[in-house]
N, CA, C and O atoms as a Maestro MAE file, in Angstrom:
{
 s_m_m2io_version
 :::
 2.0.0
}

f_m_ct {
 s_m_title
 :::
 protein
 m_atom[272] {
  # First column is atom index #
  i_m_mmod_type
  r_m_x_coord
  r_m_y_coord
  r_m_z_coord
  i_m_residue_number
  s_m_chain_name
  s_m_pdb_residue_name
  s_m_pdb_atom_name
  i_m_atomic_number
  :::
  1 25 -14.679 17.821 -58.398 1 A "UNK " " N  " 7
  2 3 -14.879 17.111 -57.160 1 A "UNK " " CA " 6
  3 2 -14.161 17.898 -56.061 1 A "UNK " " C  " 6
  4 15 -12.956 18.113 -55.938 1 A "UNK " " O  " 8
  5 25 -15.171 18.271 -55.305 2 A "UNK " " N  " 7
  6 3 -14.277 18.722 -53.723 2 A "UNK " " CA " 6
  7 2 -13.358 18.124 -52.913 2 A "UNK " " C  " 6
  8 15 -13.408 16.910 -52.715 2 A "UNK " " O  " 8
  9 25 -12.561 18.788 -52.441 3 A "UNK " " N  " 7
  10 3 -11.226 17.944 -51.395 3 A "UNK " " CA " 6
  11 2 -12.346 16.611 -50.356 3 A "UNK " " C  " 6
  12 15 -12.200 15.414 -50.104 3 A "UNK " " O  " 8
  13 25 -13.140 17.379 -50.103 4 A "UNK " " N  " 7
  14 3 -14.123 16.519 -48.798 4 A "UNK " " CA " 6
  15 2 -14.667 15.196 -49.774 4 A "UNK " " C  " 6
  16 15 -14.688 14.135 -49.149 4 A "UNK " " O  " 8
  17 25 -15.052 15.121 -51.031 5 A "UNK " " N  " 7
  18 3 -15.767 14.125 -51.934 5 A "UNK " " CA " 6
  19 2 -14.513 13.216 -52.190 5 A "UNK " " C  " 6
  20 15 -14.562 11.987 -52.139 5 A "UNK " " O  " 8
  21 25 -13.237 14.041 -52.508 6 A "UNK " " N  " 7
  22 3 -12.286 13.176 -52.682 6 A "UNK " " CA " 6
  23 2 -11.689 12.536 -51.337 6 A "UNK " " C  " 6
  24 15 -11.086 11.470 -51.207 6 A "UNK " " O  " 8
  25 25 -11.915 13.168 -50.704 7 A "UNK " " N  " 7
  26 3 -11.264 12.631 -48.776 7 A "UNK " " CA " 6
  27 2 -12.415 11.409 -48.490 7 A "UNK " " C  " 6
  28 15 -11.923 10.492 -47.832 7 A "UNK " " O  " 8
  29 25 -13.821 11.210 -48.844 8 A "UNK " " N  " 7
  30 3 -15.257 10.526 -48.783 8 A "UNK " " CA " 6
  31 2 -14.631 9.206 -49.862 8 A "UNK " " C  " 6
  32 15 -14.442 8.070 -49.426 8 A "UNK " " O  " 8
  33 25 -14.395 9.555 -51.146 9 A "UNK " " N  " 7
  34 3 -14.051 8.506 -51.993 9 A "UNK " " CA " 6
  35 2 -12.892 7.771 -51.486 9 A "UNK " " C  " 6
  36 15 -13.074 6.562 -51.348 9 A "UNK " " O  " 8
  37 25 -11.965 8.143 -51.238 10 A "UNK " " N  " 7
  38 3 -10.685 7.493 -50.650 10 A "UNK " " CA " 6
  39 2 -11.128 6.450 -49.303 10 A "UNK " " C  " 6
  40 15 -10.757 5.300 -49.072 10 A "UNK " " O  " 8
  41 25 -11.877 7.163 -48.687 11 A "UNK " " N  " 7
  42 3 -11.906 6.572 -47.370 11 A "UNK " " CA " 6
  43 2 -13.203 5.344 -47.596 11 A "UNK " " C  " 6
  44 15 -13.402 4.452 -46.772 11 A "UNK " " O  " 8
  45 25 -13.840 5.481 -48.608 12 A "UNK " " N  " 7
  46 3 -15.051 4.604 -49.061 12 A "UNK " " CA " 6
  47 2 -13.866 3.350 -49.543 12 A "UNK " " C  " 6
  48 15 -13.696 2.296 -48.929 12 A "UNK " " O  " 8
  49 25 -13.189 3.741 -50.686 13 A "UNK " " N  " 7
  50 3 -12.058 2.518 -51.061 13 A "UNK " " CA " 6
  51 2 -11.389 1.984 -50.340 13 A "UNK " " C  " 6
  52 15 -11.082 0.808 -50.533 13 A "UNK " " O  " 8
  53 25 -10.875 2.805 -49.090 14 A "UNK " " N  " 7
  54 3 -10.019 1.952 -48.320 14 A "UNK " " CA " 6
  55 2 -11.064 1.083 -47.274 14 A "UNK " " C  " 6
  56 15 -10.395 0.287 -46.616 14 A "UNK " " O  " 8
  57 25 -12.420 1.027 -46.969 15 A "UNK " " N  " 7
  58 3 -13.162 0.354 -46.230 15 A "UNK " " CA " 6
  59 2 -13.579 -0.953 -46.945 15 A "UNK " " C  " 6
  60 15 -13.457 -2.009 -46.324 15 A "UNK " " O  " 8
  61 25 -14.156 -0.953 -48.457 16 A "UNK " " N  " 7
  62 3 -14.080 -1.816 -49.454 16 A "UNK " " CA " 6
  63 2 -12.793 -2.354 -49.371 16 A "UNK " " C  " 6
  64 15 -12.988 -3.545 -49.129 16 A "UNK " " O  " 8
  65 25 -11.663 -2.170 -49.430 17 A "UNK " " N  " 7
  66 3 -10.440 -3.197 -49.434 17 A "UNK " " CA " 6
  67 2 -10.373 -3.698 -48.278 17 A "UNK " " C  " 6
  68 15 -10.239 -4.917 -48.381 17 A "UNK " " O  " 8
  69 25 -10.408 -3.246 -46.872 18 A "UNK " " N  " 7
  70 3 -10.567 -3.757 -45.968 18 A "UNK " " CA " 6
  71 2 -11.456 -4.683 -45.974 18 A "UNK " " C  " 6
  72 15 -10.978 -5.695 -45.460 18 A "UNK " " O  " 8
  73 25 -12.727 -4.856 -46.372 19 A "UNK " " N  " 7
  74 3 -14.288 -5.899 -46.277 19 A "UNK " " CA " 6
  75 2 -13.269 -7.205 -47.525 19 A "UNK " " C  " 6
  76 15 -13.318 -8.435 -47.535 19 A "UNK " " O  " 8
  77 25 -12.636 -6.457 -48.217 20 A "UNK " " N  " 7
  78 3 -12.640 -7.504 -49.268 20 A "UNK " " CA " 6
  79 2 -11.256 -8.427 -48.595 20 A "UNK " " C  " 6
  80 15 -11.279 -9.657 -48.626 20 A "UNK " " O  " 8
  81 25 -10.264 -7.782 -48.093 21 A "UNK " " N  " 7
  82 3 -9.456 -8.586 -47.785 21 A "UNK " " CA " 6
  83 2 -10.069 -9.891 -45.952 21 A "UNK " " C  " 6
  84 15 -9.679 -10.956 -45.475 21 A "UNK " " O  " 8
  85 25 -10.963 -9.032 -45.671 22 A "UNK " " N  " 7
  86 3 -10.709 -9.597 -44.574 22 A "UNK " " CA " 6
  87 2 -12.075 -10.641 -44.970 22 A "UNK " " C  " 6
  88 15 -12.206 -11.447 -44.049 22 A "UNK " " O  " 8
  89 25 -13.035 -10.842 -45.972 23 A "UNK " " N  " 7
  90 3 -13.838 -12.047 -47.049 23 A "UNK " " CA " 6
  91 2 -12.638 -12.690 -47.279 23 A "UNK " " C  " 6
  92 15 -12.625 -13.829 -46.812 23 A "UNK " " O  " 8
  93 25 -11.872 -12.430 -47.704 24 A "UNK " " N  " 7
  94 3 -11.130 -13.455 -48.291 24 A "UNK " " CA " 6
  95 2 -9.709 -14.172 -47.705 24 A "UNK " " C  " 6
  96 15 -8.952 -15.022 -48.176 24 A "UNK " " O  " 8
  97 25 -9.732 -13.264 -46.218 25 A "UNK " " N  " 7
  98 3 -9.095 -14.054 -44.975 25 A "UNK " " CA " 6
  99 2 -9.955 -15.178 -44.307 25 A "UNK " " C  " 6
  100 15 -9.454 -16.073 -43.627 25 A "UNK " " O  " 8
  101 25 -11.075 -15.076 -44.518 26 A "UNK " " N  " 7
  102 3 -12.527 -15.840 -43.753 26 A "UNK " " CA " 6
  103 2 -12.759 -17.082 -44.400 26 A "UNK " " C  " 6
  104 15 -13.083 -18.103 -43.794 26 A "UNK " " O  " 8
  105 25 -12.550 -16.979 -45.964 27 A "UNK " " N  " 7
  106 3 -12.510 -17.949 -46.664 27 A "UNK " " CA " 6
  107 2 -11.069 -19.004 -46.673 27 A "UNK " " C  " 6
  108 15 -11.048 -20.200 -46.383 27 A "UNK " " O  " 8
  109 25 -9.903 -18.130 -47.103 28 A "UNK " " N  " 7
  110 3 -8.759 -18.720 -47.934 28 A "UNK " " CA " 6
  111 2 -7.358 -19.127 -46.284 28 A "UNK " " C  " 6
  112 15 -6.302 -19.760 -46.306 28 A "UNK " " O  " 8
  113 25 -8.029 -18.445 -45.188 29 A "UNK " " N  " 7
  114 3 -7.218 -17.582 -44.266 29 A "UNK " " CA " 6
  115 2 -5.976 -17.030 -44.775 29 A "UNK " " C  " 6
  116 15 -5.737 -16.574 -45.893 29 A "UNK " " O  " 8
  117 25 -5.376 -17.126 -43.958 30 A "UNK " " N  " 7
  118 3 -3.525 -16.095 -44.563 30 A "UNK " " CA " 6
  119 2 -2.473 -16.915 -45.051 30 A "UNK " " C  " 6
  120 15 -1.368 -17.141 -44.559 30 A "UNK " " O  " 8
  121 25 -3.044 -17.361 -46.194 31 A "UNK " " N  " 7
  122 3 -2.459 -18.227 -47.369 31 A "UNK " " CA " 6
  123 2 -1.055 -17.385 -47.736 31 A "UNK " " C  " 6
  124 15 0.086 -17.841 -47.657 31 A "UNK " " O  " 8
  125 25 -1.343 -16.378 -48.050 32 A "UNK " " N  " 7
  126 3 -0.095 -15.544 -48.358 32 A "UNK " " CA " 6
  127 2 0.388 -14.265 -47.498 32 A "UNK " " C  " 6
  128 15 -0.115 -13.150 -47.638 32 A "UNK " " O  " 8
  129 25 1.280 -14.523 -46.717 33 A "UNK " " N  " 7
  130 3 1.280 -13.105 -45.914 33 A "UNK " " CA " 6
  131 2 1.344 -12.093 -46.339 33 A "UNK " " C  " 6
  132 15 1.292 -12.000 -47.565 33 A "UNK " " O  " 8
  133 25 1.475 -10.987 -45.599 34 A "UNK " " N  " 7
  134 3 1.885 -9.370 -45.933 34 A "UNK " " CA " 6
  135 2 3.568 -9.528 -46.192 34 A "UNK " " C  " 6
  136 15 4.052 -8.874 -47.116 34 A "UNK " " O  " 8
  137 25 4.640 -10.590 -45.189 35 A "UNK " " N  " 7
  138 3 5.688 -10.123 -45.223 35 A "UNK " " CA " 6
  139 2 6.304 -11.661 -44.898 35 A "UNK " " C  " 6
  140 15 5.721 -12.179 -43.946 35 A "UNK " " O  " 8
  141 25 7.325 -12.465 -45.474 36 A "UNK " " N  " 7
  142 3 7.391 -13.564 -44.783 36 A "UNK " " CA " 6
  143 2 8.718 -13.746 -43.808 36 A "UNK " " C  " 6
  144 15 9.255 -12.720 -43.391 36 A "UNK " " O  " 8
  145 25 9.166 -14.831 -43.501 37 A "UNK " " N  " 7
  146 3 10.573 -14.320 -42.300 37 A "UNK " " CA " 6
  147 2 11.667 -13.958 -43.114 37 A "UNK " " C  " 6
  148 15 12.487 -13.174 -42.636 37 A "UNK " " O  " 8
  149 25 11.874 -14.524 -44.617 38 A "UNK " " N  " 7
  150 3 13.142 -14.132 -45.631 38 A "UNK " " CA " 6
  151 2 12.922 -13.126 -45.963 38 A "UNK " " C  " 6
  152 15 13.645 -12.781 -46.897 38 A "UNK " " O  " 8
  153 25 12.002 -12.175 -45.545 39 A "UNK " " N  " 7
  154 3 11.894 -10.522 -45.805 39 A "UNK " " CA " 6
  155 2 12.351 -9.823 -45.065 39 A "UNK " " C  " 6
  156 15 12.646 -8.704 -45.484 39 A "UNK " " O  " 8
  157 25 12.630 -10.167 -43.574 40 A "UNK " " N  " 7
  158 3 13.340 -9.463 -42.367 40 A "UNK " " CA " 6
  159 2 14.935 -9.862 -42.452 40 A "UNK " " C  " 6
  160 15 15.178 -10.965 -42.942 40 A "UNK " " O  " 8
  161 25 16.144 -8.977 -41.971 41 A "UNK " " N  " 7
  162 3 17.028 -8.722 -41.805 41 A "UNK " " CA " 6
  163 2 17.149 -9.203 -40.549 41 A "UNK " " C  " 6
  164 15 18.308 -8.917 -40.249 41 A "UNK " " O  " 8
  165 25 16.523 -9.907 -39.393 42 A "UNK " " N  " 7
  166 3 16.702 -10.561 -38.193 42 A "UNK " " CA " 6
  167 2 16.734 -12.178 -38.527 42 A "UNK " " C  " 6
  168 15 17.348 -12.955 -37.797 42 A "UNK " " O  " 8
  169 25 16.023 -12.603 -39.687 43 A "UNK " " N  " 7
  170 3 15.677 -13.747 -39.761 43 A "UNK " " CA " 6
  171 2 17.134 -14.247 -40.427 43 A "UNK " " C  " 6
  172 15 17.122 -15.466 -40.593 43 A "UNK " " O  " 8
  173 25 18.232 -13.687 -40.797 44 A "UNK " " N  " 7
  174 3 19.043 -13.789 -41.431 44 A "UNK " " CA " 6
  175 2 19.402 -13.978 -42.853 44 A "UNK " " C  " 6
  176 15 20.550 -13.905 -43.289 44 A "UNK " " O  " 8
  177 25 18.208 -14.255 -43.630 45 A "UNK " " N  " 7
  178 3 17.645 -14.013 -44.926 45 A "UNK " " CA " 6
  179 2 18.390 -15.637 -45.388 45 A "UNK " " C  " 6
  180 15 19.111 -16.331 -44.671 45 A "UNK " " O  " 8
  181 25 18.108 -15.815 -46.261 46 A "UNK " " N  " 7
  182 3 18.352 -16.920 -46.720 46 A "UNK " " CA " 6
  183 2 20.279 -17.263 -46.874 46 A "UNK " " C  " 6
  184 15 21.138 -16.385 -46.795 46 A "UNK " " O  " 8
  185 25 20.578 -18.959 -47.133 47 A "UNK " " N  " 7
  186 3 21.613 -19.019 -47.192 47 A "UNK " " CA " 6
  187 2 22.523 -18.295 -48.169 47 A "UNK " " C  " 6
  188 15 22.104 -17.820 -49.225 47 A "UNK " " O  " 8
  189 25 23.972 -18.223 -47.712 48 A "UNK " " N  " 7
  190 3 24.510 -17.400 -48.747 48 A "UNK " " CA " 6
  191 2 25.417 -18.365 -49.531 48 A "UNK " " C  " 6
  192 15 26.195 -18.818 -48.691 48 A "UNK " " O  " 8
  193 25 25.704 -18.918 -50.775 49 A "UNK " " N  " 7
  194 3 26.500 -19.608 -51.133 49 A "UNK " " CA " 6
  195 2 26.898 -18.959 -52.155 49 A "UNK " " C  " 6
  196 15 26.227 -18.068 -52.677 49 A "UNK " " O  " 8
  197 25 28.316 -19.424 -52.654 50 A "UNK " " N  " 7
  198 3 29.281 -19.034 -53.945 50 A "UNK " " CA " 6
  199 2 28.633 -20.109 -54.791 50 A "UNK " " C  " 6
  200 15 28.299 -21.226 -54.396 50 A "UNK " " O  " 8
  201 25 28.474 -19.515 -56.253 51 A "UNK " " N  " 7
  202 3 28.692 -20.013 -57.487 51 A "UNK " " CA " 6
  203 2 28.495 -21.312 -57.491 51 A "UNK " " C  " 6
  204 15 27.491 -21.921 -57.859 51 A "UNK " " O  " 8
  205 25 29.833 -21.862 -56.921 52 A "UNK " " N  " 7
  206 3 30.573 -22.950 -56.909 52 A "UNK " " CA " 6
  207 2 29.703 -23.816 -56.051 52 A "UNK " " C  " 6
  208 15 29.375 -24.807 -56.704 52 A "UNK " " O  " 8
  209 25 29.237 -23.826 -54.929 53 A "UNK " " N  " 7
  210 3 28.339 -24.419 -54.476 53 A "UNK " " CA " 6
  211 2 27.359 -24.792 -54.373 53 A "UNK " " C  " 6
  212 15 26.993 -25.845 -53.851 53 A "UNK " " O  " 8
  213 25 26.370 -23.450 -55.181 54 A "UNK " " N  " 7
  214 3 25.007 -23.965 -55.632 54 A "UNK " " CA " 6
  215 2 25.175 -24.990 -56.959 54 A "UNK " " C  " 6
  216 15 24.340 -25.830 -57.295 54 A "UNK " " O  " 8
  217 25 26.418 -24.726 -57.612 55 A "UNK " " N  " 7
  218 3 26.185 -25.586 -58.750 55 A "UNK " " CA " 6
  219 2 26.407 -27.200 -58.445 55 A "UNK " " C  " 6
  220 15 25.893 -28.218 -58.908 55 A "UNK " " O  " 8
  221 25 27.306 -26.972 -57.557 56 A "UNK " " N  " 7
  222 3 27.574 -28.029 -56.904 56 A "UNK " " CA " 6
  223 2 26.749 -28.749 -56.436 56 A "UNK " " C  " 6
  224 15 27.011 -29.951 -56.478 56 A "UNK " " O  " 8
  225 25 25.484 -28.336 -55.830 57 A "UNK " " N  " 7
  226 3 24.518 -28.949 -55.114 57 A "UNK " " CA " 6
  227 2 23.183 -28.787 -55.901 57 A "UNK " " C  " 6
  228 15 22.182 -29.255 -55.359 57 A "UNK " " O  " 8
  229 25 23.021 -28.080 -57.315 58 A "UNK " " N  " 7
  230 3 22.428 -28.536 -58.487 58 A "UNK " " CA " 6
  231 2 22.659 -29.877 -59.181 58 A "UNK " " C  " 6
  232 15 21.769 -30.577 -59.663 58 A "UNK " " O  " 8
  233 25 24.024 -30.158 -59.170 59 A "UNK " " N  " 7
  234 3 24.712 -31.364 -59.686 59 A "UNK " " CA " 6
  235 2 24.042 -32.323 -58.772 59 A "UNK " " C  " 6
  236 15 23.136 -33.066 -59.151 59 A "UNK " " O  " 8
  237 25 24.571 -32.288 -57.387 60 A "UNK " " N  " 7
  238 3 24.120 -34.059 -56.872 60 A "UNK " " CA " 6
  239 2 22.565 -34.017 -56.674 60 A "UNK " " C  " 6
  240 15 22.016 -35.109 -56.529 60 A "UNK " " O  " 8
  241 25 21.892 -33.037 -56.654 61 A "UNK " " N  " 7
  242 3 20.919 -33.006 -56.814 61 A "UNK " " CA " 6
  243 2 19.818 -33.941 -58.015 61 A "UNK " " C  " 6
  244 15 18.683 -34.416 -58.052 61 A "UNK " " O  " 8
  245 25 20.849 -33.822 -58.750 62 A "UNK " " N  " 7
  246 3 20.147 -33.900 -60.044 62 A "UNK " " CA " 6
  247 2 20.852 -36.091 -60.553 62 A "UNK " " C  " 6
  248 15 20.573 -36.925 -61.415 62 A "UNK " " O  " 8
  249 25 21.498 -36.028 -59.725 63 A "UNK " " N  " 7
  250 3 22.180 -37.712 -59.281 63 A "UNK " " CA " 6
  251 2 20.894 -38.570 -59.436 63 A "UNK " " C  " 6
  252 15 20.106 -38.493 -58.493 63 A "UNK " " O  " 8
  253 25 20.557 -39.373 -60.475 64 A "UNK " " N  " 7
  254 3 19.561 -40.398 -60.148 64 A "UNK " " CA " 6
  255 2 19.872 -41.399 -58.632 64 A "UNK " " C  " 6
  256 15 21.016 -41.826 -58.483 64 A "UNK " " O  " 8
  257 25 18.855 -41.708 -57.619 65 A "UNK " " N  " 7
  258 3 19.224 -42.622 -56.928 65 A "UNK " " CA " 6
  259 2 20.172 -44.006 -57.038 65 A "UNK " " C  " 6
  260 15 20.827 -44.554 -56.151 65 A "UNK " " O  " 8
  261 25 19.964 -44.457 -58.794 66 A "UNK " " N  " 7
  262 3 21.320 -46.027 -58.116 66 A "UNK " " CA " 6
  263 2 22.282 -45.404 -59.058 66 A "UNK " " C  " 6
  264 15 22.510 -46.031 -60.092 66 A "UNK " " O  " 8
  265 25 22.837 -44.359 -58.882 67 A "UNK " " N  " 7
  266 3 23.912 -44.195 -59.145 67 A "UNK " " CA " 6
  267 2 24.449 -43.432 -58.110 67 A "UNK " " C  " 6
  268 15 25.049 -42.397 -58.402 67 A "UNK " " O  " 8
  269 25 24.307 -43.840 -56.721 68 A "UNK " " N  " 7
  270 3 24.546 -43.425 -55.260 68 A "UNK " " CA " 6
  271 2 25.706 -42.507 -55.086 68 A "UNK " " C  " 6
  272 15 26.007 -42.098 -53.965 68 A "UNK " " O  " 8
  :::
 }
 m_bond[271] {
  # First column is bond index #
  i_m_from
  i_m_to
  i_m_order
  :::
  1 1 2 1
  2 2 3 1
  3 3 4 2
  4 3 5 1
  5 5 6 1
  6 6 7 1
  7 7 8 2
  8 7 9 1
  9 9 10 1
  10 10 11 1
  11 11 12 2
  12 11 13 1
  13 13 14 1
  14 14 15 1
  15 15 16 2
  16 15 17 1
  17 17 18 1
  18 18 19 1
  19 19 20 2
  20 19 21 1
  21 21 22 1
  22 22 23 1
  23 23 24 2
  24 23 25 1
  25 25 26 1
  26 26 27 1
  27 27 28 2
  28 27 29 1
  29 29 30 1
  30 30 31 1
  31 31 32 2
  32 31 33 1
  33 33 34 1
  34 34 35 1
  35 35 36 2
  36 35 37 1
  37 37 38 1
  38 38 39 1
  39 39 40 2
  40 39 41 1
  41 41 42 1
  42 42 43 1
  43 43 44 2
  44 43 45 1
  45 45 46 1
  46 46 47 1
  47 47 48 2
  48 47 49 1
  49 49 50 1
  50 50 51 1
  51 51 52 2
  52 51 53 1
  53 53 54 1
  54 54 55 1
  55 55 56 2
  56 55 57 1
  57 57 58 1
  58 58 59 1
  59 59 60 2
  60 59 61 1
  61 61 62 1
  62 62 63 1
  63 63 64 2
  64 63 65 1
  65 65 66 1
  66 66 67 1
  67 67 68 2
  68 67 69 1
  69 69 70 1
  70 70 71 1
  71 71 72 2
  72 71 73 1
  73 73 74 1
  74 74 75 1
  75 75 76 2
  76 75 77 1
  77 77 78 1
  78 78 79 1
  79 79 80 2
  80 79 81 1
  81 81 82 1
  82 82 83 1
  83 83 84 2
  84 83 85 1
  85 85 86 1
  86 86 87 1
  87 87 88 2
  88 87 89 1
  89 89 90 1
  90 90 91 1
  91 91 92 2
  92 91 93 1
  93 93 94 1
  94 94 95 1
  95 95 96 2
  96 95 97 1
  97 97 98 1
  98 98 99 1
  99 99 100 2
  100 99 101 1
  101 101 102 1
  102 102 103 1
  103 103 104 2
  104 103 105 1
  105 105 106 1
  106 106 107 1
  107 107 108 2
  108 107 109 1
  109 109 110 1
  110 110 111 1
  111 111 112 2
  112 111 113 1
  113 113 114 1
  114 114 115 1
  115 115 116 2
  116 115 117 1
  117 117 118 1
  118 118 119 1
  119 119 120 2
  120 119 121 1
  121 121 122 1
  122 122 123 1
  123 123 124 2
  124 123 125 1
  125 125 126 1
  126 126 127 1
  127 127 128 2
  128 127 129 1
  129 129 130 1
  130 130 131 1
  131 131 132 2
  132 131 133 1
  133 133 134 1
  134 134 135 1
  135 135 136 2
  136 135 137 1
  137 137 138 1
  138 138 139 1
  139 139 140 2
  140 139 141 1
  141 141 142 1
  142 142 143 1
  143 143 144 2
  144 143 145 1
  145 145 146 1
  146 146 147 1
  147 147 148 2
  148 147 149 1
  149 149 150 1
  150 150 151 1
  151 151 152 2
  152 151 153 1
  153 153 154 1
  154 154 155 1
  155 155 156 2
  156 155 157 1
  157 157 158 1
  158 158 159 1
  159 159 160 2
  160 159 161 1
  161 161 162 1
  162 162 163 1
  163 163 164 2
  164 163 165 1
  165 165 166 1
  166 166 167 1
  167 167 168 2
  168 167 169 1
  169 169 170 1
  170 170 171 1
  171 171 172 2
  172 171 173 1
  173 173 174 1
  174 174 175 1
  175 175 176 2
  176 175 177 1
  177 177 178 1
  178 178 179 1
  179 179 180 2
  180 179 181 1
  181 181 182 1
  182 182 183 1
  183 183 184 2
  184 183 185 1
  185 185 186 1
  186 186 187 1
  187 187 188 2
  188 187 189 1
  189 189 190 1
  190 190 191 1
  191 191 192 2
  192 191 193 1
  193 193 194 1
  194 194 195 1
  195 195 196 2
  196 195 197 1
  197 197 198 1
  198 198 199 1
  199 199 200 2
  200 199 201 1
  201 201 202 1
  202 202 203 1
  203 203 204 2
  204 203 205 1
  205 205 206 1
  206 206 207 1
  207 207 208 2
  208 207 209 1
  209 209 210 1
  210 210 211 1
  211 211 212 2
  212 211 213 1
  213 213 214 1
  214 214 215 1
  215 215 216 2
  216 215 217 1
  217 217 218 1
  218 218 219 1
  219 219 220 2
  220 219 221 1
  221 221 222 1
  222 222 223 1
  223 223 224 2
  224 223 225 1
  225 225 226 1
  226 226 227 1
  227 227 228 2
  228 227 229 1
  229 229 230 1
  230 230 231 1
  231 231 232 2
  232 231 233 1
  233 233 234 1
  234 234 235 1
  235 235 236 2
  236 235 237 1
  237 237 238 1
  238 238 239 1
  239 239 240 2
  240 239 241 1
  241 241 242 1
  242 242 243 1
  243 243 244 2
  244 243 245 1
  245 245 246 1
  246 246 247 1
  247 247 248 2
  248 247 249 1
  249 249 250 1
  250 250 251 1
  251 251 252 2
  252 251 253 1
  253 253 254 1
  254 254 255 1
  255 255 256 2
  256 255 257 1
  257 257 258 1
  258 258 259 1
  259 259 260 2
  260 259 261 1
  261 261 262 1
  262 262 263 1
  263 263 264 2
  264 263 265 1
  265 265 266 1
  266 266 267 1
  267 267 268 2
  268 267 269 1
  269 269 270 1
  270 270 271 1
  271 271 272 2
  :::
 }
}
C-alpha cells in the first residue's frame, strides 16, 4: 500500500468516526462527555478527605433512619 492509499484510508476512518459519532450525538445527545469538570485542575477536582473521614461518613451513612 502507498503512503497516499494509506494517507486516503486514514482520512476515510477518521470521516466514518466523525458520521458515527455525530449519529449518535443526534440520537443519544452528549450523554457522556469528552471531558467532565472533575477532569480539570480549575474545577478543583473533587473533595479531599483523610481516611478518617470518609469512613466516618461511610458509617453515618449507613445509620438506619430511627436510629437518628
Amino acid at each position: 500500500m502507498t503512503e497516499e492509499q494509506q494517507d486516503a484510508e486514514r482520512g476515510r476512518k477518521a470521516r466514518d468516526e466523525a458520521r458515527r459519532r455525530r449519529r449518535l450525538a443526534e440520537i443519544f445527545g452528549d450523554v457522556i462527555p469528552e471531558q467532565t469538570s472533575d477532569d480539570t485542575e480549575e474545577s478543583g477536582g473533587p473533595e479531599r478527605r483523610t481516611d478518617d473521614e470518609v469512613q466516618e461518613a461511610w458509617l453515618r451513612s449507613q445509620v438506619p433512619p430511627h436510629h437518628g
